[in-house]
N, C-alpha and C positions, 0 to 999 in steps of 0.2 A: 579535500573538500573546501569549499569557499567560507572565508573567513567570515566572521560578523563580528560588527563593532557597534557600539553608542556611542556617540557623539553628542556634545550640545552643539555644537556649530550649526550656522544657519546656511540655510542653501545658496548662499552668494558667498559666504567666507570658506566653503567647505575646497580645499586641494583633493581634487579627484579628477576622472578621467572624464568623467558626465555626471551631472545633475539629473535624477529623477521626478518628475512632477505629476502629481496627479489632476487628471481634466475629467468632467462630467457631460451627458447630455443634460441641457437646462430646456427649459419653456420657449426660453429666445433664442438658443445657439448653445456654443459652446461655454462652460462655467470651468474657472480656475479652480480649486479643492484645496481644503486646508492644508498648511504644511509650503506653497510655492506660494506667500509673501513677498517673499523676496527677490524673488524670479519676477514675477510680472511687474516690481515695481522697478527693476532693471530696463524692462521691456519698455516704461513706459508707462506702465497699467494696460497695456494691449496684448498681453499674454494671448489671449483667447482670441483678439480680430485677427493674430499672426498666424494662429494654428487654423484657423479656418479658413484662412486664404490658401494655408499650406492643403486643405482637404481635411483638417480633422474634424472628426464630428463628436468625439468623447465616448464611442462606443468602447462595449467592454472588450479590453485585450488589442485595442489596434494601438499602434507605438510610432508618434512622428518623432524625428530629429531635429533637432534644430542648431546653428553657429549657438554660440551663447551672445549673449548682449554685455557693453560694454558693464563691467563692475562686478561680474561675476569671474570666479577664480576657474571654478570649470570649463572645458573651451566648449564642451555642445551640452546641451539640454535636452531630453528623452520623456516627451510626454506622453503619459500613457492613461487609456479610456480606463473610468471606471465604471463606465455603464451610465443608466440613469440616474440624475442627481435627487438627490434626500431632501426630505420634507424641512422647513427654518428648523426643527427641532428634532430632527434627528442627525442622525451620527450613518457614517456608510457601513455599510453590512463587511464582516469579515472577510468572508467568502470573497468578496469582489477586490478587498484588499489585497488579499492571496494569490486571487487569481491576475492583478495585475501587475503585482510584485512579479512574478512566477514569468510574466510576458515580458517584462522592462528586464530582468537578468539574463534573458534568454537571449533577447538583441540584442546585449552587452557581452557578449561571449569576447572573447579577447583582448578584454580592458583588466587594468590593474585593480582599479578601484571607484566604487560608484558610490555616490552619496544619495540616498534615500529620503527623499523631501513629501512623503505620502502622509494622509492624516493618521497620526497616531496621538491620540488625543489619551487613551490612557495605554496601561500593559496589554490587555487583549487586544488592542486592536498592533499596538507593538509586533506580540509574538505574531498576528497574525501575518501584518507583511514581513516578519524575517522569517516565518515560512515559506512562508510563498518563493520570496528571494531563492532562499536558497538549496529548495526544491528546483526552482527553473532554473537557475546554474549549472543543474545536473547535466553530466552528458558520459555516453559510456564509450571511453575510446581503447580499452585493455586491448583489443586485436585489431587497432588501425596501423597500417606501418606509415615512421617517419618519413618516405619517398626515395628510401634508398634500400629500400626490403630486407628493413631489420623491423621486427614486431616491437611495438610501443610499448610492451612490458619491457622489453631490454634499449631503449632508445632513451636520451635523456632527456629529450626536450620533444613535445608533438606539435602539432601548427601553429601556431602562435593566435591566430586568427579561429580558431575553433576551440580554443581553451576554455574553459569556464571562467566567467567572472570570478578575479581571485579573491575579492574582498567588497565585502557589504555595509555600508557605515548608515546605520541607522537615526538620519537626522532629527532635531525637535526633542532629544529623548532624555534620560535622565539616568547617567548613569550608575549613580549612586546612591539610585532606588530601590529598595527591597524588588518591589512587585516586577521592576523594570528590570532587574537585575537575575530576578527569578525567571521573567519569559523567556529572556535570549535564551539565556543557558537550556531551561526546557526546549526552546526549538531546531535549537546549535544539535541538540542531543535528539530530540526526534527526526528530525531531517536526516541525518546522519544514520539511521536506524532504516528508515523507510529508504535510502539511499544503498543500504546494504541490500535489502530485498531487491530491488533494482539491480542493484549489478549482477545479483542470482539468478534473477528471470532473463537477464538477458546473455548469461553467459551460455555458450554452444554445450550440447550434451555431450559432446566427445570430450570434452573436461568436469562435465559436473553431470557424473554420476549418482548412487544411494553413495557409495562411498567416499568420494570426495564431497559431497555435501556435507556428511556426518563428520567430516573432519574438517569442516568449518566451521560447525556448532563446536565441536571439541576444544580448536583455537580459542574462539570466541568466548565459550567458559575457562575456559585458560586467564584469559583477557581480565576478565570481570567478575569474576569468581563466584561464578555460576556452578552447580551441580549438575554433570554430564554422564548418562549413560546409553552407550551405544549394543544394539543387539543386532548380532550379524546375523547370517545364514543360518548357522549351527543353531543360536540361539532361539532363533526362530522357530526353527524344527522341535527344537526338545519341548519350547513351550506353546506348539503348536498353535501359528499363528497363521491359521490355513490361507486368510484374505490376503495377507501380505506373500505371501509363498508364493500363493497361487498366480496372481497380477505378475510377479520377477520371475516365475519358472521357464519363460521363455528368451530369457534375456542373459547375454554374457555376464554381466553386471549384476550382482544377487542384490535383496535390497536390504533395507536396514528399517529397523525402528528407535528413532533416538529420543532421550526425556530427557530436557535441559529445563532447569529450577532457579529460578530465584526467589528467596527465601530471605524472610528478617525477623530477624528477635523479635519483635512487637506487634507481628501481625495476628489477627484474629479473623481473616478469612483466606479460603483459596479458591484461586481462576485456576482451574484447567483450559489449555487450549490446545488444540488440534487442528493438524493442519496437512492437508494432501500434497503428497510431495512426491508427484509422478515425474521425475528428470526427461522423461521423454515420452511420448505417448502416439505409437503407430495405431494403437486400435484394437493390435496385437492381432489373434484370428479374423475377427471382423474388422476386417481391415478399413481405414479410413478412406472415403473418393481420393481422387488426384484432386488437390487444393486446399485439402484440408490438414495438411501434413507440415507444411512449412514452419510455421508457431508453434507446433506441439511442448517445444522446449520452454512453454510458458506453464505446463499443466501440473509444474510445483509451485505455482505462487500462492498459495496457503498455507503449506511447509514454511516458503521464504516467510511471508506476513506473521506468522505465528513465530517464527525464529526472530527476525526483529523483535516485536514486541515483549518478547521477554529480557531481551539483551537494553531495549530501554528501560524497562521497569529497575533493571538494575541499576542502569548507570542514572536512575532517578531518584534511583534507593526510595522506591516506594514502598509502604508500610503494607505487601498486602503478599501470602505465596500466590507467584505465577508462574505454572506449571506449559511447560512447552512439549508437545510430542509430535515429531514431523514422523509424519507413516513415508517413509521412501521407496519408492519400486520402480523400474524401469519397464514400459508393458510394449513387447515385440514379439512378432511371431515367429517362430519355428519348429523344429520336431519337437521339440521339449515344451511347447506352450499349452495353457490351459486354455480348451477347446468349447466350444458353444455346444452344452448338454451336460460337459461334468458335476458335479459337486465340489462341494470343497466346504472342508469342518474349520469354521472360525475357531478364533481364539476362545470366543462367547459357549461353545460347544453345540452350537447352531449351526445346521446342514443346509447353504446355501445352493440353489440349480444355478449355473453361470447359462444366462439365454444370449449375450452378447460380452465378448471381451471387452469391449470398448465401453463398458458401465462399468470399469477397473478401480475408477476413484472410490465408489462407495465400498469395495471390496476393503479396499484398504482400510480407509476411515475408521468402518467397522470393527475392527479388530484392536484398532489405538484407541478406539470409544470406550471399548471394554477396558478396556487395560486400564486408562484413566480413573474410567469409574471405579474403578477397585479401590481408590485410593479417597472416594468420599468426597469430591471438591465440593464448594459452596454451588459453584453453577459449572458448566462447561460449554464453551463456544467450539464449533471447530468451522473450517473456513476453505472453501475448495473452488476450483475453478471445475464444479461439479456437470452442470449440464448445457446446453445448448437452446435447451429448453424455457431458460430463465433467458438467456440472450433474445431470444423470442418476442417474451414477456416483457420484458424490461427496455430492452438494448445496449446499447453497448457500453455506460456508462453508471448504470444505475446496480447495484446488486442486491439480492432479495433478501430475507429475513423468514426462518421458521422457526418456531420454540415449542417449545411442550408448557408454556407456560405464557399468555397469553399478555401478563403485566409485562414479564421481562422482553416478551419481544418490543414491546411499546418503548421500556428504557432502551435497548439497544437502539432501536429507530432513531428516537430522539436523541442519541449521544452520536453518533452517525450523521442527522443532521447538522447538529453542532459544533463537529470538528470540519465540516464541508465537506462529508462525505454521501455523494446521492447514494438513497437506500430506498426499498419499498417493501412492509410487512406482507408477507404473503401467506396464504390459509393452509391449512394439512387435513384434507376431506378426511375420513375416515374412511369415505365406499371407495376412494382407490386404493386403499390397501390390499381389498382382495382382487384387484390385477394381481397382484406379484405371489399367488395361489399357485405350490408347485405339487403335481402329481408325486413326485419322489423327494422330495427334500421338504424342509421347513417353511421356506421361502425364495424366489426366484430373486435373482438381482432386475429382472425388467417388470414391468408393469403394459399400464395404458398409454398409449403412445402421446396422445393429450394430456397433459397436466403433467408433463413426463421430467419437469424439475418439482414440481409436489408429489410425484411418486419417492423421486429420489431421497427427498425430505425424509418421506414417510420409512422408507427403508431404513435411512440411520436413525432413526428413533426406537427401531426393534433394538436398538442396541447400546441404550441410554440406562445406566445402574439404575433401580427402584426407585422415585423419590428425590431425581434430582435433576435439579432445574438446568436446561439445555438449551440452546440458539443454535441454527446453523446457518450460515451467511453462504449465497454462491455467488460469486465473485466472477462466472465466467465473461462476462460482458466487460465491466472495467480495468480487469487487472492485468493487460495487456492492449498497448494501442496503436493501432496499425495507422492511423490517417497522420497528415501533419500534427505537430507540436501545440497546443496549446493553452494559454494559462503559465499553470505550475507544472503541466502534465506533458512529458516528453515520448516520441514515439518509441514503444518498446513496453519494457516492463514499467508498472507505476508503483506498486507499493499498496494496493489497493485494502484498504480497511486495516493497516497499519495502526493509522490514526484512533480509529475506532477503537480497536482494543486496546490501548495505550491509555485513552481516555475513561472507559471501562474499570482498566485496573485501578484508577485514580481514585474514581468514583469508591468502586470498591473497598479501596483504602480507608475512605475517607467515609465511610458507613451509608453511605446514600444509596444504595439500592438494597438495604435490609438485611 
């Protein structure tokens, strides 16, 4: 992963491969941004008439280059839009920081090391752009070959030119500041976390099955000494876990349900989280159209996001238990597959009608919901790339919010805003519950075809212990990105609500949400 540093050095003394500068849109043109001093007084004081003639306008995420000017140690200069500029007495919003960090690393791919001249006037706005950085550094090259068709797992060196930026030095900063010294490290360590989710979402299903997932949670608590346990097929069965059976009974590949913990002497609350961890998703009997099949190897990024976020809370040694459970199945059709009309006896001892295989995630869900519950959390989030329906509603960018509890879905929102994660609270009618009205069982897994991400909602709330407080985020819109690169956000897996629950736990920790 791409290194980060603090530095005092200033952007004209800094030895690196490029200088980073932040440019805004102003009233009259283009505006310089706190942090490039030193740059434009190299320039001249014509920073801004240079970049305009160059075409730049300070928009957010566009990135010009430039020679450097004589007195700077760097030989190019890399200015990057932060959008619109801020009022005399404001300060620039995080987000934008992040997001233009995320774009300047990104066209710095194959550089040694880049000095960061962005405003970071105090530690948040710090952590913000060494997020960002080094998020956009990100790139997933495990199955590229080196050009002589040996796989870049076993190759020693990959293109030189497509590498990640290898080192991030965060100018203007202080290094031997509590608070400064506190953000890196939290973001060195969430980057790294959301970075993991990413390389899961994007690895192919022919290697990351229920069972080699589950034995990378295993590593992983290995790692960080975490508490891991994994239930396989057999276990499954004896503790009759019909949702998760039923979704892998079609599949080579049997699935698993994993509980991985972090846990500290001191804490006095626990997050459960859960998370849908379908490695592959044909649709199984209701088979998917032709085009919707290609991504499917994204429909565990809930699983991965929930798997991160505990493995951060460790390595943050936050004061609070948080509780990970990836429901894993792989849903495929064949003779052995569960058939649109069966039943199938949750683990909750609830007789679900299956009216389509391809509403698999909530099967799953269901069954880790319970299980959870069993154990009494303070609240419980879980997190799925659940419906299509919410891509709809939302798009592709934003993921929705349901709770049984109408305060906490408000804190989740707003912790979700805060870490720069778009989200939007969404309602759980009550009259569509009776869509999912089955002649023979308890309840159907489909409903009304409308509001058919607040059906889905509504379904895993049948399944929520007595009395306690529950969020479910659907993530299908963000947490996989098909278009160009950009920001902090690379095409592929993103890591999506990572942040969110990380920030969550924090909170938790630290008594502010009750």
């Amino acid at each position: 992963m791409t290194a980060l540093t603090l530095s005092t050095s200033s952007a004209a003394t800094v030895r690196a491969d490029a200088v980073v500068v932040g440019v805004a849109k102003g009233a009259k043109g283009v505006v310089v941004a706190p942090g490039a001093e030193a740059v434009d007084k190299a320039f001249g004081g014509k920073l801004a008439a240079v970049l305009e003639t160059l075409g730049a306008s300070g928009a957010e995420g566009e990135v010009t280059k430039l020679p450097a000017a004589y007195g700077l140690k760097a030989p190019v200069v890399l200015a990057v839009g932060l959008g619109e500029a801020p009022g005399k007495d404001d300060g620039y919003d995080n987000e934008a920081l992040r997001r233009a960090a995320g774009s300047a690393a990104r066209a710095l791919a194959g550089s040694k090391k880049a000095g960061f001249a962005l405003p970071v006037e105090d530690a948040e706005a710090a952590a913000a752009v060494s997020e960002g950085a080094l998020l956009g550094a990100y790139s997933f090259t495990a199955y590229r070959s080196n050009g002589n068709g040996q796989n870049a797992k076993g190759a020693k060196k990959n293109d030189a030119k497509s590498a990640p930026l290898a080192e991030v030095a965060l100018l203007g900063t202080k290094p031997r500041d509590k608070e400064f010294k506190a953000a890196a490290e939290r973001s060195q360590a969430l980057a790294a976390e959301i970075n993991r989710a990413r390389d899961l979402i994007n690895m192919p299903p022919n290697d990351l099955d229920p069972k080699a997932f589950a034995a990378e949670a295993q590593a992983a608590a290995k790692e960080f000494g975490l508490k891991v346990e994994v239930l396989d097929e057999k276990a499954l069965k004896k503790g009759g876990y019909g949702g998760l059976l039923g979704v892998g009974q079609g599949a080579e590949a049997p699935p698993r349900l994993v509980r991985i913990a972090h846990t500290h002497a001191k804490a006095t609350k626990t997050l459960a989280l859960v998370g849908k961890g379908i490695t592959y998703d044909s649709g199984g009997i209701s088979l998917k159209p032709a085009g919707h099949n290609e991504t499917m190897k994204c429909d565990m990024s809930g699983a991965a996001a929930v798997f991160a976020a505990v493995v951060a809370a460790a390595r943050l040694g936050l004061e609070v238990n948080v509780t990970g459970w990836l429901a894993l199945a792989e849903n495929m059709p064949s003779g052995s597959a569960t058939r649109p009309g069966d039943v199938l006896t949750m683990y909750s001892g609830k007789t679900v009608e299956v009216l389509n295989t391809d509403a698999e995630g909530r099967l799953v869900l269901a069954d880790a919901l319970t299980r959870a519950s069993e154990e009494t959390p303070d609240a419980i989030v879980d997190v799925a790339t659940l419906t299509g329906a919410m891509v709809l509603a939302l798009g592709n960018r934003t993921f929705g919010i349901m709770a049984n509890d109408d305060a906490f879905r408000t804190s989740v929102h707003e912790i979700a805003e805060e870490v720069g994660e778009q989200s939007w609270p969404m309602p759980m009618p009550s009259e569509l519950r009776k869509g999912m009205d089955s002649p023979v069982a308890d309840i159907a897994n489909m409903g009304e075809r409308m509001g058919g991400g607040l059906v889905a909602g509504l379904f895993l709330k049948e399944f929520i212990g007595e009395g306690i407080t529950w969020a479910h985020l659907d993530i299908a819109g963000p947490a996989f990105h098909e278009g160009a690169p950009w920001g902090y956000t690379p095409k592929g897996g993103t890591g999506s609500a990572v942040r969110t629950l990380v920030r969550l736990a924090e909170r938790t920790a630290a008594g502010d949400l009750g």
